[in-house]
C-alpha positions as CSV (number, residue, x, y, z in Angstrom):
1,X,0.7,-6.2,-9.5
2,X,2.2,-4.2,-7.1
3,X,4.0,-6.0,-4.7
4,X,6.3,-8.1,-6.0
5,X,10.5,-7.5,-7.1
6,X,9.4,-5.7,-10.7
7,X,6.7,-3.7,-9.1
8,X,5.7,0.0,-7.8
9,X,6.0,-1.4,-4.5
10,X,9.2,-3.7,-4.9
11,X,10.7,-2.2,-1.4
12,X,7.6,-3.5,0.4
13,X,7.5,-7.0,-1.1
14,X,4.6,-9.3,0.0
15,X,5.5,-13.0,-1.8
16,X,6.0,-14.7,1.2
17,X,5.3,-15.5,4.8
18,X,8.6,-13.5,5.7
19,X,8.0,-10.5,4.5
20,X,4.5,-10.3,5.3
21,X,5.4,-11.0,8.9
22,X,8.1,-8.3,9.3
23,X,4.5,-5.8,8.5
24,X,1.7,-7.2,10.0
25,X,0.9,-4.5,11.9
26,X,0.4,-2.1,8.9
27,X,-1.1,-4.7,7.1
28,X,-3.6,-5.1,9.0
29,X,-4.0,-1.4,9.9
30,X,-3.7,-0.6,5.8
31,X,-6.6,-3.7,5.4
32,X,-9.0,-2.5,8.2
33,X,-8.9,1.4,7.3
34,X,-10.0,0.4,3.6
35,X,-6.7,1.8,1.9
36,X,-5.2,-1.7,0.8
37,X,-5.9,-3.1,-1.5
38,X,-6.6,0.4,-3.0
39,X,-10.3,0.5,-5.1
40,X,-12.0,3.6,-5.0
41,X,-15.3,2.8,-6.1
42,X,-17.4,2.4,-3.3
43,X,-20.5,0.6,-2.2
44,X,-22.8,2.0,-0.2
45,X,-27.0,1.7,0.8
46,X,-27.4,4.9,-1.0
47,X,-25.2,3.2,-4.0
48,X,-25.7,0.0,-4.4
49,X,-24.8,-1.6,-8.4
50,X,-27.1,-4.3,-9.2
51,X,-23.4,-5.7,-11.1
52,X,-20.2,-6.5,-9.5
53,X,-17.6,-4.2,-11.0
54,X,-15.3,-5.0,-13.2
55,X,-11.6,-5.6,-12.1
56,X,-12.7,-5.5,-8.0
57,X,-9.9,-5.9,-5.7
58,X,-11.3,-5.1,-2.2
59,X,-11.8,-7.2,0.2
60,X,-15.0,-8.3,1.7
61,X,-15.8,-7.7,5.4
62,X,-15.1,-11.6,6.3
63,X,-11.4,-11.0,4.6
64,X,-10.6,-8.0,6.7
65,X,-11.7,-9.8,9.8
66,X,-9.5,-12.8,8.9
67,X,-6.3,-10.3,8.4
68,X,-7.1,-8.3,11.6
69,X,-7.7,-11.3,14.1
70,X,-4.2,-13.1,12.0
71,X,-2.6,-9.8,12.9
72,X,-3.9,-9.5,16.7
73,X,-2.6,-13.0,17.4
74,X,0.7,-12.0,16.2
75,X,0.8,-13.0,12.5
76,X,1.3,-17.1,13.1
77,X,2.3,-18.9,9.9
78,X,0.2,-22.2,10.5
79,X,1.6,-25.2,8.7
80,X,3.5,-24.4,5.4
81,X,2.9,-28.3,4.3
82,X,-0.6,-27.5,3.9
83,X,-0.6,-23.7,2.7
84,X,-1.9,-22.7,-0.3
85,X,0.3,-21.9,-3.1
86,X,0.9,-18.0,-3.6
87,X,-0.8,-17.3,-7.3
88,X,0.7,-15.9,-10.2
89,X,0.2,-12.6,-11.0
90,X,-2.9,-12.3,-13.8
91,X,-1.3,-12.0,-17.4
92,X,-3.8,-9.8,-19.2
93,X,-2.5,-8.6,-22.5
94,X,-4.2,-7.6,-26.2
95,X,-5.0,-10.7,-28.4
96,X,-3.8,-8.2,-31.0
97,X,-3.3,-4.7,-31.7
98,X,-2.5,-3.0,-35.0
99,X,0.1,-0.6,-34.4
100,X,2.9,-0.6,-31.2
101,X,4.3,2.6,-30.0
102,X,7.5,3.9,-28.2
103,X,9.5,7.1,-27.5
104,X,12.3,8.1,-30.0
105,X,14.8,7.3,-26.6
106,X,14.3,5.8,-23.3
107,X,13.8,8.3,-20.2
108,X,16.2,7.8,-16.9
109,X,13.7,8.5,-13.9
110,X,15.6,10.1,-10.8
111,X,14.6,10.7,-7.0
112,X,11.3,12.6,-6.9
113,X,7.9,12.8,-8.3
114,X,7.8,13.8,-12.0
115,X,5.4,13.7,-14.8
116,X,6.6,13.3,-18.5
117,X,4.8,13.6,-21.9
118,X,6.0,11.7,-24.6
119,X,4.0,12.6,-28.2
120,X,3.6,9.5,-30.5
121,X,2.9,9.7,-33.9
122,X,0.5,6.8,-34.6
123,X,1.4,6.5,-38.1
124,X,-1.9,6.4,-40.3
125,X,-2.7,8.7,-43.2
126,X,-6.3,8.9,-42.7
127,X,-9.1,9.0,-39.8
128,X,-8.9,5.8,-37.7
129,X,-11.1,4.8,-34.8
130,X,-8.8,3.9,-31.4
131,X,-10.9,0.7,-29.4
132,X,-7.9,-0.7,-27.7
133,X,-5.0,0.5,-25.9
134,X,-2.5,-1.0,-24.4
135,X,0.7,0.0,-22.0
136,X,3.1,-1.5,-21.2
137,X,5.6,0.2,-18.9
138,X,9.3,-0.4,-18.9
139,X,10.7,0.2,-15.6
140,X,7.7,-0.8,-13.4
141,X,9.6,-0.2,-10.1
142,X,9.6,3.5,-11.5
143,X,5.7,4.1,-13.2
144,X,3.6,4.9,-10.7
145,X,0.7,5.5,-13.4
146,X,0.1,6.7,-17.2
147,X,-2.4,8.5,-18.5
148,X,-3.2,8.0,-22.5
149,X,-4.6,11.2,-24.6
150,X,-5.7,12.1,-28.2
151,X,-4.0,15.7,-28.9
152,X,-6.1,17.1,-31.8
153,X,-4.6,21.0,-31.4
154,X,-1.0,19.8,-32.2
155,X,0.0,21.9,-29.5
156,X,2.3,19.2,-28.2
157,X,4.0,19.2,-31.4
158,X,7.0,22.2,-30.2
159,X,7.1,21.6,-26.6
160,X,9.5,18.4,-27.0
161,X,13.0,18.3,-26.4
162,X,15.4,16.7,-28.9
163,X,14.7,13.5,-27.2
164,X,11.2,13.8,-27.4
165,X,10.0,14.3,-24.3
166,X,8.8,17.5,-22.1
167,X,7.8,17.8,-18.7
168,X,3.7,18.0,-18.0
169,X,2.5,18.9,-14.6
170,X,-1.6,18.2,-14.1
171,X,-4.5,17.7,-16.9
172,X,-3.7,17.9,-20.9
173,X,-6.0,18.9,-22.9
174,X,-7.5,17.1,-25.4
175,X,-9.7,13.5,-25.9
176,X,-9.1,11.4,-22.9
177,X,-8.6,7.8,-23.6
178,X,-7.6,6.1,-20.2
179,X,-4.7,5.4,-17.9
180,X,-2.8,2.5,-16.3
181,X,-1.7,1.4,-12.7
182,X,0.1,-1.5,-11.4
183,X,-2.4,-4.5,-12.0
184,X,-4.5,-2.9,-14.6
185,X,-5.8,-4.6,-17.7
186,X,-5.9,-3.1,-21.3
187,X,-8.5,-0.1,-22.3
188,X,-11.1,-2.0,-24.4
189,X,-13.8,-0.7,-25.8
190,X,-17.2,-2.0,-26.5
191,X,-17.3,-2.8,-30.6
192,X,-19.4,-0.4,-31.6
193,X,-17.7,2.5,-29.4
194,X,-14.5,4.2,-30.9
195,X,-12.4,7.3,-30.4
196,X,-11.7,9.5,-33.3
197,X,-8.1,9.3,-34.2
198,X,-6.8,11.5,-37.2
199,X,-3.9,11.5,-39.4
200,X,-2.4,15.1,-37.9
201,X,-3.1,13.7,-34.6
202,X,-0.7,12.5,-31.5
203,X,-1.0,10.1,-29.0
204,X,0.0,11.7,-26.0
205,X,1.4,9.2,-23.1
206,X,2.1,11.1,-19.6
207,X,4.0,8.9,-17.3
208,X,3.9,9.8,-14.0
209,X,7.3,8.8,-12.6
210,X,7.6,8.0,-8.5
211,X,11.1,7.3,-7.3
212,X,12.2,7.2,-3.6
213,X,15.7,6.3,-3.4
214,X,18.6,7.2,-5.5
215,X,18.3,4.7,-7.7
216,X,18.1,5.7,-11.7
217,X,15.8,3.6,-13.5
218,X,15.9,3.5,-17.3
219,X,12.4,3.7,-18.9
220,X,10.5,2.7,-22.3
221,X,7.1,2.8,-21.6
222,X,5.4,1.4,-24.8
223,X,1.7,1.8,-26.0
224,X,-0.2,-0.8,-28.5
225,X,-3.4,0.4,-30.3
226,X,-6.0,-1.1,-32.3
227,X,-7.9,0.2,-34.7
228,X,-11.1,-0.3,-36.7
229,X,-11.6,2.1,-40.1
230,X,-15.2,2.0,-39.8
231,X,-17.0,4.9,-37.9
232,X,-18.6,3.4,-34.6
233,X,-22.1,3.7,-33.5
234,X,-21.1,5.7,-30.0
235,X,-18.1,7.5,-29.9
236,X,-17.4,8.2,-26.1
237,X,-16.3,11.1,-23.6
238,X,-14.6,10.9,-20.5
239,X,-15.1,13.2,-17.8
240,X,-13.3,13.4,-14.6
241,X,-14.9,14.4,-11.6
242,X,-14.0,14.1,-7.8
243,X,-10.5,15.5,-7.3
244,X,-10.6,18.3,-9.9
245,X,-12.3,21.9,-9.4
246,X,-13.9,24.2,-11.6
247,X,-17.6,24.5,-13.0
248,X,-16.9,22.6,-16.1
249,X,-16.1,19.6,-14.2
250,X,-18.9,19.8,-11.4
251,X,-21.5,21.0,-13.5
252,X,-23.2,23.9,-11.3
253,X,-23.2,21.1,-8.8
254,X,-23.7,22.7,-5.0
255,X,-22.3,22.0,-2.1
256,X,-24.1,20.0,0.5
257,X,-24.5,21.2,4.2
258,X,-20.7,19.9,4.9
259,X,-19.4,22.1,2.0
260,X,-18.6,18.5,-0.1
261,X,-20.1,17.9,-3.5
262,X,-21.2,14.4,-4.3
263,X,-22.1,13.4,-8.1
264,X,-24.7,10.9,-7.2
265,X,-27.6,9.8,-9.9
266,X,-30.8,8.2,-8.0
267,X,-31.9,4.9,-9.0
268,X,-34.9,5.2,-11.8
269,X,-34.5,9.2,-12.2
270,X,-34.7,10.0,-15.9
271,X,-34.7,13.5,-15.4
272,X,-31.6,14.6,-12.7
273,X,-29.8,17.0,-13.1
């Protein structure tokens, strides 16, 4: 998803024994520090899920060994006769989706690191419950991520410029919905979970643009929704916690002896706070 001539990471390419050989050095040093490929959910003896997670890319301990010791003995290519063949990237798309969604023009991303809002009007008349959504981003060599938002104050509304866009630097407010990253399937949601959606309301999309060279990449990242018009048995919040500050996202949480806060539930506790 990354790694390949249409992705994030085109000028590091890794679809064949070439190009992995020229960095083997930093693949193995990216592999064996637990930085590639990049998951952030970890497992540990005090946090141990009885399920796999869903959409797991890292690599088990035996994998890592296999890249380090390939690495140390100077990244041999074996026989190509017998090698097996380099997969296709997944294909995950919606089976279907009621209602597809793109700015009024396409954004030309520049040198730099640059977050954009695009308001989209999701054109229905009354309340609608969101279950799906996906993105689809135009110049991938340019999206480092998107974020997907309900706006329910409008305030988004006058900030736009005449083509429809204005810049966006951190958190929005409003429902949170999701994001994407290279590699990432669709937002689906359970059937009887939902997010309110009403007619005066705007899907907010903030791209988060990542260019390193001088390049200018022209960009229509797209969203699909789908709907259901029946009110859902659990309607869901997001929260984010981790990298942000503040009491309402740590909850009167306290530091620990190392001055680090940790959101950790113990198994079987009904009760924690």
């Amino acid at each position: 998803g990354c790694h390949q001539a249409d992705g994030i990471a085109w000028r590091f390419p890794l679809d064949s024994y070439e190009a992995a050989y020229s960095v083997h050095p930093q693949i193995s040093e990216q592999v064996s520090a637990g930085l590639m490929p990049p998951f952030h959910a970890e497992v540990t003896p005090e946090c141990a899920p009885r399920f796999p997670w869903i959409g797991d890319r890292s690599l088990d301990a035996e994998q890592v060994q296999t890249l380090a010791r390939w690495a140390s003995d100077g990244a041999p290519e074996g026989d190509p006769s017998v090698a097996a063949p380099i997969p296709e990237p997944a294909q995950v798309a919606l089976a279907d989706w009621d209602v597809e969604l793109e700015p009024s023009a396409p954004y030309v991303a520049t040198r730099g690191d640059l977050q954009i809002c695009f308001p989209l009007d999701p054109g229905i008349d009354e309340t609608r419950w969101l279950q799906a959504v996906e993105v689809l981003p135009g110049a991938r060599q340019a999206v480092h991520h998107v974020q997907v938002r309900i706006d329910t104050s409008g305030a988004s509304a006058g900030q736009t410029n005449e083509a429809g866009w204005y810049e966006c630097t951190g958190a929005l407010d409003g429902v949170d919905v999701g994001g994407w990253l290279p590699g990432a399937p669709p937002i689906e949601l359970p059937g009887a979970v939902g997010i309110e959606v009403g007619p005066n309301d705007a899907v907010m999309m903030q791209v988060h643009y990542h260019v390193v060279d001088d390049g200018e990449y022209v960009d229509a990242t797209r969203l699909r929704l789908r709907f259901t018009e029946e009110r859902p048995t659990f309607v869901p919040r997001m929260v984010r916690i981790g990298n942000d500050s503040g009491p309402e996202v740590w909850g009167g949480l306290e530091p620990d002896e190392d001055g680090e806060r940790s959101f950790v539930v113990p198994a079987g506790e009904r009760e924690h706070v």
